[in-house]
C-alpha positions in Angstrom: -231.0 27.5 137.5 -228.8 27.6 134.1 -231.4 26.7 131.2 -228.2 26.1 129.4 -227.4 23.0 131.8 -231.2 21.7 131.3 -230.8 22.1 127.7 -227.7 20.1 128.3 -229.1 17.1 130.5 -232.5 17.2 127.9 -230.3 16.7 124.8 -228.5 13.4 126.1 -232.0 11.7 126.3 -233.4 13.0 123.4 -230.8 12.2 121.3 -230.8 8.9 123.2 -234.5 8.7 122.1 -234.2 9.8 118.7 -231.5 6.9 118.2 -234.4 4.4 119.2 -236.8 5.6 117.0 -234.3 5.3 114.2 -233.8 1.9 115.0 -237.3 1.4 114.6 -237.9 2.9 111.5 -234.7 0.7 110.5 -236.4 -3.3 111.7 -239.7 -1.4 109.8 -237.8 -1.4 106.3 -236.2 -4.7 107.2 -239.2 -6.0 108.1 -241.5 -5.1 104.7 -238.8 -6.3 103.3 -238.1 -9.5 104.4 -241.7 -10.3 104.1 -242.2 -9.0 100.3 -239.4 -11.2 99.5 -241.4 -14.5 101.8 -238.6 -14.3 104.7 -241.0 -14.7 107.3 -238.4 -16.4 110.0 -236.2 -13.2 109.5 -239.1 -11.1 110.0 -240.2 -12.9 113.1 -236.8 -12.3 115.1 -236.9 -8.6 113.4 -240.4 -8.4 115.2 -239.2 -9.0 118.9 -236.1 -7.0 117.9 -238.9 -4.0 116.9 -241.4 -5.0 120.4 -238.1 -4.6 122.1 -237.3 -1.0 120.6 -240.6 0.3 120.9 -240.7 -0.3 124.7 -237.4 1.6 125.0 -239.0 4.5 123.3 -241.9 4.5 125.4 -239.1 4.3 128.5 -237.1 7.3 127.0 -240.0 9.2 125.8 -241.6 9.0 129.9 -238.0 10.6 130.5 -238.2 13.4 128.2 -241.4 14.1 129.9 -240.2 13.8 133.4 -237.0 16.1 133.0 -239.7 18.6 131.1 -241.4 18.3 133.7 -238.6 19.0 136.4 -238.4 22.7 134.8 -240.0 25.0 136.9 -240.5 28.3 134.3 -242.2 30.6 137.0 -239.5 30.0 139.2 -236.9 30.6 136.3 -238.3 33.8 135.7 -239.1 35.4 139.3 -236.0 34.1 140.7 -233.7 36.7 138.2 -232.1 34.0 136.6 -233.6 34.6 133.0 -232.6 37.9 133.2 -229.6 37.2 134.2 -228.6 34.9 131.4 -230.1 36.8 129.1 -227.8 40.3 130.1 -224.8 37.9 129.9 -225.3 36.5 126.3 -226.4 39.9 124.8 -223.1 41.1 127.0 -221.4 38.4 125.4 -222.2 39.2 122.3 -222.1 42.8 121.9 -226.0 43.5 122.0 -226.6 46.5 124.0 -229.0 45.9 127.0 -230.1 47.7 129.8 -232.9 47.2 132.5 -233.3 45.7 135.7 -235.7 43.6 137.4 -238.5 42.6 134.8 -238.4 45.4 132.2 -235.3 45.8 129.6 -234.6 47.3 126.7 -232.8 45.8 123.5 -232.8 48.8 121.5 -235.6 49.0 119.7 -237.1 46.5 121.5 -238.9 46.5 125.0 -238.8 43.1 127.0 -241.3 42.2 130.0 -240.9 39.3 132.0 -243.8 37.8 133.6 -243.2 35.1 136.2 -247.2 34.8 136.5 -248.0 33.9 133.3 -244.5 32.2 132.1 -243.9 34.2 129.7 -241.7 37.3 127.6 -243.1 39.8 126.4 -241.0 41.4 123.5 -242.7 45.3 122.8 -245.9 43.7 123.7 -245.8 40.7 122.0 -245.5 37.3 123.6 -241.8 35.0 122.6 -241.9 31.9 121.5 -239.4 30.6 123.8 -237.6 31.1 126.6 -234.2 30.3 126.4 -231.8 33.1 126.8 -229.4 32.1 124.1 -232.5 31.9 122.0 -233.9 35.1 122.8 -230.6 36.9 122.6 -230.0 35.9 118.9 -233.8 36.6 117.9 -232.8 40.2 119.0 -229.9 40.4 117.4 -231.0 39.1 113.9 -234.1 41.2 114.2 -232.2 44.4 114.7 -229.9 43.5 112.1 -233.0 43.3 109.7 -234.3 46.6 110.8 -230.9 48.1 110.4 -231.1 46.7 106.6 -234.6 47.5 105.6 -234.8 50.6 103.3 -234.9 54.2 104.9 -235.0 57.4 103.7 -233.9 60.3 105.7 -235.1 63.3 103.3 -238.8 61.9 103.5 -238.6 61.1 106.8 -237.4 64.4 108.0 -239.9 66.2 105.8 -243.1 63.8 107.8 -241.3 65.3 111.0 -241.1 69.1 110.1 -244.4 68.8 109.1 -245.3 67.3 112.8 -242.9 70.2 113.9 -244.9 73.1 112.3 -248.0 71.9 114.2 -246.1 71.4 117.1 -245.1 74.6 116.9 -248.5 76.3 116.4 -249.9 74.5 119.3 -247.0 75.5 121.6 -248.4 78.8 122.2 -251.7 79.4 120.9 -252.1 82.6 119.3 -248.8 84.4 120.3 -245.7 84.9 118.0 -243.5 81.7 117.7 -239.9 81.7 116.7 -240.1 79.3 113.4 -236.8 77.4 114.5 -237.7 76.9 118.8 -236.9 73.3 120.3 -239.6 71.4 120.0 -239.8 68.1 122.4 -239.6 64.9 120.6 -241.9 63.2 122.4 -244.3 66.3 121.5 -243.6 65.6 117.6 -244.6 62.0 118.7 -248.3 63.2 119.3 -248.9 65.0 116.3 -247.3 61.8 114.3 -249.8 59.2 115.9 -253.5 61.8 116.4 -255.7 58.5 117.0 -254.8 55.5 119.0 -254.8 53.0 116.0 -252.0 55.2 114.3 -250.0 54.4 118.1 -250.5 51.1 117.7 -249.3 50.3 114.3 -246.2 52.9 114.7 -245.5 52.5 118.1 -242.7 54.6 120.4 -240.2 52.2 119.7 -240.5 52.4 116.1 -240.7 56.0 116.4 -237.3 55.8 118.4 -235.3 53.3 116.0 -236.5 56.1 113.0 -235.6 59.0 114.6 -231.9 57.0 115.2 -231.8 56.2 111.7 -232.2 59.8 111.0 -229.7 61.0 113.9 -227.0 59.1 111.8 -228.2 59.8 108.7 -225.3 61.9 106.0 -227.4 64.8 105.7 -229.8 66.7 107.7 -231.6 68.9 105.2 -235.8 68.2 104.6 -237.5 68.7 101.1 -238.2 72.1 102.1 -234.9 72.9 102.1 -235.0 73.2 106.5 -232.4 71.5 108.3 -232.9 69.7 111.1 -230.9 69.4 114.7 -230.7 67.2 117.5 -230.7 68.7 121.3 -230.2 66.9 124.6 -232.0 67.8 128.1 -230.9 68.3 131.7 -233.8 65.3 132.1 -233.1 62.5 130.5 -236.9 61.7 131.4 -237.7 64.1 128.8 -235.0 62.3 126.4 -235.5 59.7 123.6 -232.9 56.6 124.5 -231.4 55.4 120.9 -228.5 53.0 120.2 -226.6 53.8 117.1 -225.2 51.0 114.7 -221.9 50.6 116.3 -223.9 50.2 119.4 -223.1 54.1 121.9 -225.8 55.1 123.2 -227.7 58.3 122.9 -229.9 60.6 124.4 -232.3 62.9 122.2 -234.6 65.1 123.4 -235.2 68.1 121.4 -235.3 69.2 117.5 -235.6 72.2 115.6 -235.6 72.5 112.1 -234.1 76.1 110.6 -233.1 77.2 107.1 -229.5 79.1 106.9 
């Protein structure tokens, strides 16, 4: 099933419908018209020409419903073809997209597909549609905008030393820490977000699409005069997935800030 093709078949009797109404509205004018003016035998052929119109809008509008209705949207989604669409526009146009089955990942966002309920879940949240081409474009102009909006690495990398200093501390309780050790990212994540609420309004995938901002930012030096780096891991289960702005992706797993 190509939504692309129902869209298709959907549009010719819509637009089909749409024409009717039109018409309508057209004898209505007429119509007033003709009987401000005293025209009443116009208005009376104008009449059947309307009763005639209005019953092939009922006709088309029972058709819309019908080829609505011939859409089976569970199906759609369990049977892979969403997902498949959807892969093949963001392919199409350059949108980097990974994931099999029902999860994927539009970097920063997380997408869920759930046959049961008919629905998409983008990072939590439920779409307002389901058409692939649709989908693939909110994505697109939603990064975009996040790519745009303003960000400031020096501040940002100071909020993270700070999370790295406690990090640090609670690493090895009571023993001598280097000041400048690898500390996990998703480690620094925990200190960032102590209470679930914090989680919730600054999310992982926020967290991600920050710390990506900052991976390309010009310089890597914090208000305290640190600088920061970037390590990988062996396990990428351990690893942070980011996609830069010319799309590569990346791997991060570790930082450590050190002065020079």
């Amino acid at each position: 099933m190509d939504y692309e093709d129902f869209y298709a078949e959907y549009d010719v009797i819509a637009n089909a419908l749409k024409e009717q109404l039109s018409s309508q509205q057209r004898l209505l004018k007429r119509i007033c018209k003709n009987v401000e003016a005293g025209d009443l035998k116009s208005t009376a052929r104008d009449l059947a020409s309307a009763a005639s119109a209005a019953s092939e809008s009922v006709r088309l509008a029972s058709d819309v419903a019908e080829k609505i209705g011939s859409f089976d949207t569970a199906d759609y989604l369990r049977s892979g073809d969403f997902a498949k669409q959807l892969v093949a526009l963001c392919t199409e146009n350059e949108i980097n997209i990974r994931g099999e089955g029902a999860s994927y990942e539009v970097f920063p966002y997380r997408l869920k597909i759930d046959p049961q309920n008919e629905e998409l879940l983008i990072n939590g949240r439920k779409a307002v549609g389901l058409r692939p081409r649709a989908v693939a474009a909110y994505l697109a102009k939603g990064r975009a905008r996040l790519l745009s909006a303003a960000f400031n690495p020096a501040q940002y990398a100071t909020e993270l030393a700070g999370a790295y200093d406690l990090a640090l501390l609670a690493s090895r309780p009571g023993k001598p820490v280097a000041p400048d050790a690898d500390i996990y990212l998703t480690a620094l994540y925990k200190f960032l977000t102590p209470m679930r609420r914090f989680r919730r309004e600054y999310d992982v995938q926020a967290y991600a699409f920050d710390l990506a901002r900052l991976y390309e930012a010009e310089s890597n030096e914090s208000a305290d005069g640190r600088r920061f780096q970037f390590g990988p891991s062996r396990n990428n289960s351990k690893a942070i997935r980011i996609v830069d702005s010319a799309g590569n992706e990346q791997f991060l797993a570790t930082i450590r800030f050190y002065r020079e």
